[in-house]
N, C-alpha and C positions, 0 to 999 in steps of 0.2 A: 518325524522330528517334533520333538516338543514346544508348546508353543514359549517358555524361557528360551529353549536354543534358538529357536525363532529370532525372537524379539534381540538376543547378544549377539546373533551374526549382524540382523541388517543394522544394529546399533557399533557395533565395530566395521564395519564395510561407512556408514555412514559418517563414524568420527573418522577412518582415514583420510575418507574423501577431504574432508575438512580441512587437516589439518598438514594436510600436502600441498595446500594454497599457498595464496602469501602468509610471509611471516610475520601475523600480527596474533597476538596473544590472547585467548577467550577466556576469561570465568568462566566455570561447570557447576550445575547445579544437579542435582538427582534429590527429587521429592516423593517422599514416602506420605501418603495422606490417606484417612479414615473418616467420612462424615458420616452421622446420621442426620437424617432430616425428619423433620418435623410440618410435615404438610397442615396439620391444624394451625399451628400458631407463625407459621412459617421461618422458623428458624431452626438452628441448626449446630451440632453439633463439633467440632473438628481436633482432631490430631495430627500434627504434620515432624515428619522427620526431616531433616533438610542435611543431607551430606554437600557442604561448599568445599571446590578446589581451587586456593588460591593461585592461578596460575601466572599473576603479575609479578614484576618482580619488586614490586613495595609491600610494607610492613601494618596491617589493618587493624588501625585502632579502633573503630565502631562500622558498624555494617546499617543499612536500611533497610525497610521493607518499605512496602505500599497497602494500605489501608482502603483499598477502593472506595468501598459501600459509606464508609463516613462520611463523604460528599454529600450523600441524600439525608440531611438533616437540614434543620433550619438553620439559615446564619454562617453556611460554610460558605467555603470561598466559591463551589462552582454556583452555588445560590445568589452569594452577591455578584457575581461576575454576572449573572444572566440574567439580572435583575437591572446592572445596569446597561446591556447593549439593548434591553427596552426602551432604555431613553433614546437611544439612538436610531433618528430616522433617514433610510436611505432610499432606493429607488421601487422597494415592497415594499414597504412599511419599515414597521419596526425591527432594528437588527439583532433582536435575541432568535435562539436556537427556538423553533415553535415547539416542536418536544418538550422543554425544557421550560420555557415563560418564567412565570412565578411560580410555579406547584411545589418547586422545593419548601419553601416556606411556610405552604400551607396541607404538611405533611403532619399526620397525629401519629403519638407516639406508637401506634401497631403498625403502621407504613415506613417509618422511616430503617433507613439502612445503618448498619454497625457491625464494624467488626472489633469483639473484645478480645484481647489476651489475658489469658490467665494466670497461664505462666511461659517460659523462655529460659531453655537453658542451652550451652555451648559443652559438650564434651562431659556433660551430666553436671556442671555448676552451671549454678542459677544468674542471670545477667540480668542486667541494670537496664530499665528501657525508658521509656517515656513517649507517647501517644500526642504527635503534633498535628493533628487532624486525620490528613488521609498519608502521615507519612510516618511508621515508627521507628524511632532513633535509638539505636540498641549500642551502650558504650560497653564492650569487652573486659573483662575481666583480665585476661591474658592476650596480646593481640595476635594476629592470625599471620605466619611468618610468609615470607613467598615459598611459591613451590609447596607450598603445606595443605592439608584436607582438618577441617573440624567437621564435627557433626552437630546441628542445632534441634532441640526437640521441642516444639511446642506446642500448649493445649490452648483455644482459641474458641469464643461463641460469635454466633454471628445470627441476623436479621436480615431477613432478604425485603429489598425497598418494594414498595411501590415502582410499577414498571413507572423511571422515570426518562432514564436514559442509557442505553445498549443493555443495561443489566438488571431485574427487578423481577418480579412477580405479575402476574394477572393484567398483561398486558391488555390496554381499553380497547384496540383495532383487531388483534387476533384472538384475544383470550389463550392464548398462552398462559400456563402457572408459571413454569420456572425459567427462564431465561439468564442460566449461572458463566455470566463473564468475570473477569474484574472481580471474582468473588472470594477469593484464597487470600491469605497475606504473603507475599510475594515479592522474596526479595528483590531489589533493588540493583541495576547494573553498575559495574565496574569496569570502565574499561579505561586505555590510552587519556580520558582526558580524567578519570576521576569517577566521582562518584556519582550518579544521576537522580536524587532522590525527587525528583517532579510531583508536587502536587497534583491531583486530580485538581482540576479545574474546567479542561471542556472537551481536550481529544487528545490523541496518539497516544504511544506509548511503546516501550523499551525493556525487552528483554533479557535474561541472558542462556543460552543454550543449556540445555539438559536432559534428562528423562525423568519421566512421569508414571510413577503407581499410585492410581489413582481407584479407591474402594469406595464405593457411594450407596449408602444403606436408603430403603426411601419405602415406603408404601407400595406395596407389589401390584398396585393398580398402573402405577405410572411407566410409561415408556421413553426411557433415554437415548440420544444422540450427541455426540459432540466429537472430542477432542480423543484419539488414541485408539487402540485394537479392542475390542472386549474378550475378556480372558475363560467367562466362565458363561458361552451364548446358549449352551444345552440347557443349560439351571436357565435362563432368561426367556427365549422366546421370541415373544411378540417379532417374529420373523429373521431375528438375528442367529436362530438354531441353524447346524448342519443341516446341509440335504437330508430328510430320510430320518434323522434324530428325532427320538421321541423327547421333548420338554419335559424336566423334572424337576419341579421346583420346590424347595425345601420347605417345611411345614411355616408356621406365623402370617404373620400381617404384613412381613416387609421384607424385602428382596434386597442382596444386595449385587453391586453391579463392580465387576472390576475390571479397571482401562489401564492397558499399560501405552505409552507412548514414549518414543526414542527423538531426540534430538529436536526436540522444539522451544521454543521461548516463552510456552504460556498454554493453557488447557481451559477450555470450555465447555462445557455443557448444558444441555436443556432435558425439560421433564414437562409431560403434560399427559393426562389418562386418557385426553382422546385422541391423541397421535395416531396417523395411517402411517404408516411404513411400506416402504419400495425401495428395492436396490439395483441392482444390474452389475456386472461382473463385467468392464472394460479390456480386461487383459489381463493374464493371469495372475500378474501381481497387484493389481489395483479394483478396487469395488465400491461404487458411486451409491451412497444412500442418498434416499429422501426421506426428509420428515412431517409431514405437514396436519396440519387440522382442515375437516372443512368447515371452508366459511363462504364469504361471497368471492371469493378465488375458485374459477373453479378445479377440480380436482387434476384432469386432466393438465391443465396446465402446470402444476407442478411434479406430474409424472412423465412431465413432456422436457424434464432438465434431465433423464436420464438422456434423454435419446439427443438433445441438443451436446453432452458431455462426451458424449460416445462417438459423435461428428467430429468437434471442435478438436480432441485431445490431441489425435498427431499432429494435428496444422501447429497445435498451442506450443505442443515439446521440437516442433523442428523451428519453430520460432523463435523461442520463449525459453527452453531450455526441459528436462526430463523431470517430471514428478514424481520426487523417490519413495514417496508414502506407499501403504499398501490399500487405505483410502481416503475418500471425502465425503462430509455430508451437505448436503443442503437440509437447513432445518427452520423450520416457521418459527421465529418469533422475533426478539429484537425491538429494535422503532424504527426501521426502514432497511440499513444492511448496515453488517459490520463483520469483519474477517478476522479467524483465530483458525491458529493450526487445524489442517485437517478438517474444518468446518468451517462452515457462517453460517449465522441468524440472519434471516430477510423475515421483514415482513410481508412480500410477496416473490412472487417467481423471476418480475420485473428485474429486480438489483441481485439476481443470483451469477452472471455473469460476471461482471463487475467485481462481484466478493470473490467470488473465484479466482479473477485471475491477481487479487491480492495475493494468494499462496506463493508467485512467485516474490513480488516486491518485498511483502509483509513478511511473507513467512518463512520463503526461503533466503532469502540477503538480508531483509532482518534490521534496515538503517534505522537509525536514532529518530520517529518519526518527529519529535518533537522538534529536531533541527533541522530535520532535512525532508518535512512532509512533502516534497515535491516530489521525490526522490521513489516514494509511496505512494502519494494520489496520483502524480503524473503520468507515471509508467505506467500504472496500473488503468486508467485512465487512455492513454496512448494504447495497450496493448488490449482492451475492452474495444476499440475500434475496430482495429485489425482485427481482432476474432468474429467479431459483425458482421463484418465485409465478406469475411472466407463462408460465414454459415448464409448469410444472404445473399452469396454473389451481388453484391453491389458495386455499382460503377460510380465516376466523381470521386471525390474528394474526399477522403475515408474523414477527417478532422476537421470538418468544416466548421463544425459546432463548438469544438473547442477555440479553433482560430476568433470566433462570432462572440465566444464569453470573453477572450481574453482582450478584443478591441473594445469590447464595453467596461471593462475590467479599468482599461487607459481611460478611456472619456467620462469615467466619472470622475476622476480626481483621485481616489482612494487607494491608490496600486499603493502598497509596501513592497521591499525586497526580498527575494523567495528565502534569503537570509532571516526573517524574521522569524522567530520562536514559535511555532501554533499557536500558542495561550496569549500571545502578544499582539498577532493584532490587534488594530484597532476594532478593527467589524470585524463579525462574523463574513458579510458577503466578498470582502477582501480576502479573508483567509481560503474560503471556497474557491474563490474565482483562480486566485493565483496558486494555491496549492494544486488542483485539479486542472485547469483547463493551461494555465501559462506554463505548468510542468507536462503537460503532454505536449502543448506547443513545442518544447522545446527537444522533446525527440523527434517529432516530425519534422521542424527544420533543422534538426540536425545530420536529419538524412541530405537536405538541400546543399546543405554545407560538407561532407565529405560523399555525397551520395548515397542512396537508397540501399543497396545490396554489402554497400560497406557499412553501413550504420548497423543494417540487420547481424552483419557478423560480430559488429561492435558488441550490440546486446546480448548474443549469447556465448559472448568472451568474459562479460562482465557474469555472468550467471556461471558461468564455470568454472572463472576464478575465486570469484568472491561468498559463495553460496554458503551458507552457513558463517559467514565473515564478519557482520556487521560496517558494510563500508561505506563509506561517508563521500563528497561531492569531490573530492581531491583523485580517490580512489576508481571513480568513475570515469574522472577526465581522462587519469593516466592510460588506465584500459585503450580509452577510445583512440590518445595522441598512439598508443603503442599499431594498434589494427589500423589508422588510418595514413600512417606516417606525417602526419602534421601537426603542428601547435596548434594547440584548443584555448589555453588557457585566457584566451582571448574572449571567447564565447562565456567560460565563467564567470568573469569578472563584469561586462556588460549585463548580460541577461540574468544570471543569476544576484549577482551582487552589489546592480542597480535596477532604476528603473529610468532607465533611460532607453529610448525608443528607435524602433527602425525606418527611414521614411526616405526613401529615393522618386526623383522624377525625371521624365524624359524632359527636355529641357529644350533643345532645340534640331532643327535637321538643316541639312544644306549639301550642294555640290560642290566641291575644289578639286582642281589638279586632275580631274575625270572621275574620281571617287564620289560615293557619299559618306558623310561623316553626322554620325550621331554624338550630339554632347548631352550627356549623364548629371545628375545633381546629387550630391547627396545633403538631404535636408535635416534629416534625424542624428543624433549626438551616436548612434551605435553604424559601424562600420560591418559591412557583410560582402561578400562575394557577389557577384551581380551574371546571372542567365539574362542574358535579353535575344528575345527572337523575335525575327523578321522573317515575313510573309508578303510574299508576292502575288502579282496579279496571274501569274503561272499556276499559282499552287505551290511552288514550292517555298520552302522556309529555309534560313541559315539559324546558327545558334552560336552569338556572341558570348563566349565566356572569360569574366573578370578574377580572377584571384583576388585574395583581400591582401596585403603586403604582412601580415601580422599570422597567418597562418602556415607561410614558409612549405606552400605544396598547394597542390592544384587536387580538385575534383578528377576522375575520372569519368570519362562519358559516358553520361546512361542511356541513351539513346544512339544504337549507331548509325541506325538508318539518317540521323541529321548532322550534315557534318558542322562542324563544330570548328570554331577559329578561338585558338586561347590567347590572351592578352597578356603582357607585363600587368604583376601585380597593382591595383589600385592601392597607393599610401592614403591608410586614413586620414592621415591630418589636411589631406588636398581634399576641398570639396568638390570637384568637377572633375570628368575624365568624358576624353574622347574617344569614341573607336569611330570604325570606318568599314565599308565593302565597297566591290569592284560595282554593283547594280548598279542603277541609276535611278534618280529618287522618284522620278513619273511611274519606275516599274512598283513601288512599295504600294503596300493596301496594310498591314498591320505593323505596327511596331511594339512591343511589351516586355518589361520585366516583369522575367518570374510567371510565364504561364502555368506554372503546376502550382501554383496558391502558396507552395510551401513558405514563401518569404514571411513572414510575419510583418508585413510593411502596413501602419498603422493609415497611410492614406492611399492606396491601390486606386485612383481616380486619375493620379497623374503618370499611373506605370503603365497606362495603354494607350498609344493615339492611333485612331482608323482613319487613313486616309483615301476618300473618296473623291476621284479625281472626276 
């Protein structure tokens, strides 16, 4: 079979899959692209075709792009934005991206990034555009009907920055040459809420589904990884040839390299002459590169992500959901990690997990990251744990470390709501702390709140339905209300779209009527279901469970070996509730809520008394 029939089957297997979801409506993109590069002067050449299907059903008078690379000039917005969270001092120092600091500003004009258009035409007439930093605003000559396809053709030069930030040149820790993210003009999504044209300014960022042919002319010294299948490995080499194939590479000074790639949001690449290359063949459908240089990493360690890939993959797809590529790379370069179809750049072995299991958040469900970075750091974040734990057999508390960021996160004062914009907070350490550790948080107790083995089904309900979907936090809940039979929207509105806190205390004990009776406090503004176990001088334990009156359904027991006494719901708006056992209080030795940590209870000091008679 040829590799076109190839590439149209698993791209029709893969748009089915899609589009048998829910029924929310995608833009289609299909990019046709031709660069040459220019490794002297570092820049570069480009043609790009762009077939858009309007699949909305409004009427499009001007379309976006994105201008990445114009950021890396002096005076642009991601310069002064990082120019001013220097002023800003928090509990490290100063709160600018360190990557980042001031270097933009003091970039000379062979460093700095740009991307120029030359021309821009729709349907072979010439369109109207206008270059508003990193966003171009292209107004239509004829508007683009629903249900309708145009074809956009244009010719565009471009400067590759100074490695400043994910994407650049001559990175200073690896030496990496090329590290091509963020590098194409790239149209702009359209969906349900409108138009998304976001400034570059500091992170995420927003797709819209497509395929990619992608031709990259470059000096036949260099060796490429990134984004999509390579169409012509026998002309290439450097270990991407068949078994057994003799390399035949065309006469000149430069090679070129063609990547076709079906149903992705976005395409990356990198180039460097002294690249090692390793792969490994996972399974018949899927094949695990590595790219790396050496440097003071050593070697091993980054041929040592084949063999950790090769562990993790089943636990990941019985977890996490199936990985429909045929592959991925791991490839050195970047400024620490960052995740694109089918690939990441890390700047070491360290963060290639982590990038990784972006491909499910990032790359397969695809959220708006800029609204919904939780949605992206969290999981991704959340399910980086989980894959840990399975490769380390480790025991405890797989999120402890997140649970650890996100009570420092409260005690500084600085939380915003996970509602905030990425580019909007205030600090950078706010946007970290909450996007990554408070968004993992909240899958892990989200297991606490409809239980663990149902949450798991949860997540890969939400990866089943929504893959390729681009789905938002509403779309998430619904999933989880539908597999867990209870209202959540409780849980959103608190955690997500405040910052209002969790904080219960054991409050008092005593004997009446032959019973003992525990009275509960709730002290925190956020309302949660309450585990409290009791431990006796016996050894054994009971396990008092609360419902929360607002989630209209109970947990399921995850433990059977302890039996379990369920409660009438606790109404939030009552701060106190009592339960009660048949023991007697000389027999208790523990009392505590929430022994599996999962609560998020910002003071855990008053949710255990030891009583030592």
């Amino acid at each position: 079979m040829s590799n076109k029939i190839v590439f149209l089957v698993i791209n029709l297997f893969m748009c089915s899959g899609a589009f048998s979801q829910p029924d929310r409506w995608q833009q289609r993109v299909k990019y046709t692209m031709n660069i040459d590069m220019n490794v002297l002067n570092n820049r570069f050449a480009g043609k790009q075709k762009l077939e858009y299907t309007n699949n909305s059903p409004d009427t499009l008078a001007k379309v976006y792009y994105h201008l990445y690379f114009n950021a890396f000039q002096p005076g642009s917005m991601m310069d002064s934005r990082s120019r001013r969270q220097g002023t800003l001092i928090g509990g490290r120092g100063q709160d600018w991206d360190s990557r980042i600091k001031d270097r933009i500003q003091n970039l000379k004009p062979d460093e700095i990034g740009y991307q120029k258009i030359i021309s821009l035409k729709m349907n072979g007439r010439p369109q109207l555009f206008s270059v508003l930093e990193t966003i171009l605003e292209v107004k239509l000559d004829k508007p683009i009907l629903p249900r309708s396809k145009v074809v956009f053709e244009m010719d565009f030069e471009a400067q590759v920055p100074l490695q400043i930030r994910r994407s650049g040149r001559d990175n200073p820790t690896t030496k990496v040459r090329y590290s091509m993210s963020q590098w194409y003009p790239k149209l702009c999504e359209y969906d349900y809420e409108g138009w998304h044209p976001t400034p570059y300014v500091g992170r995420e960022f927003y797709g819209v589904w497509g395929d990619f042919d992608v031709s990259i002319t470059i000096d036949k010294k260099y060796i490429l990884g990134g984004t999509g299948y390579l169409q012509n490995p026998n002309q290439i080499g450097y270990g991407y040839e068949d078994k057994g194939a003799k390399v035949k590479r065309p006469p000149g000074d430069k090679l070129t390299w063609r990547f076709m790639a079906p149903n992705v949001h976005d395409f990356m690449w990198a180039a460097d002459p002294g690249y090692i290359h390793a792969s490994r063949k996972l399974k018949d459908s899927l094949t695990v590169h590595v790219l790396y240089k050496p440097t003071n990493e050593p070697s091993q360690d980054w041929e040592d992500l084949l063999t950790m890939a090769e562990k993790a993959l089943p636990f990941i797809e019985k977890t996490f959901g199936v990985y429909p590529y045929k592959q991925f790379s791991f490839i050195h370069g970047g400024d620490g990690g960052m995740e694109y179809p089918m690939a990441t750049l890390c700047i070491g072995p360290g963060a290639a997990l982590h990038e990784w299991m972006h491909s499910w958040y990032y790359g397969l469900l695809g959220t708006n990251e800029s609204l919904y970075s939780w949605m992206d750091e969290g999981f991704t974040q959340y399910a980086e744990e989980r894959v840990y734990t399975f490769l380390n057999n480790r025991t405890g508390f797989s999120q402890a470390d997140a649970y650890a960021g996100y009570y420092s996160l409260v005690k500084s004062g600085k939380e915003e709501p996970l509602t905030t914009h990425a580019d909007h907070y205030n600090t950078n350490a706010a946007y970290g702390a909450a996007s990554y550790l408070k968004g993992a948080v909240f899958v892990e107790q989200l297991g606490y709140i409809v239980g663990a083995p149902v949450r798991d089904k949860i997540l890969l309900e939400y990866y089943k339905q929504w893959r390729f979907k681009h789905p938002n936090a509403a779309d998430f809940f619904r999933i989880a209300e539908k597999v867990s039979d209870m209202k959540l929207d409780w849980y959103k509105e608190y955690w997500i779209n405040s910052t209002k806190t969790i904080n219960y205390g054991i409050d008092s004990l005593w004997e009446e009527g032959g019973n003992t009776k525990i009275r509960l406090s709730r002290i925190g503004l956020m309302p949660m279901p309450i585990d409290l176990q009791i431990t006796f001088k016996d050894g054994t334990k009971e396990l008092h469970y609360v419902p929360m009156n607002l989630m209209y359904g109970e947990k399921p027991a995850e433990d059977m070996s302890l039996p379990r006494k369920v409660y009438e719901p606790w109404k939030w708006t009552h701060s106190t509730y009592i339960i009660e056992t048949t023991r007697k209080l000389a027999d208790f030795t523990i009392v505590e809520i929430d022994p599996s940590l999962r609560l998020a209870d910002v003071e855990r000091q008053n949710n255990k008394l030891e009583l030592k008679w």
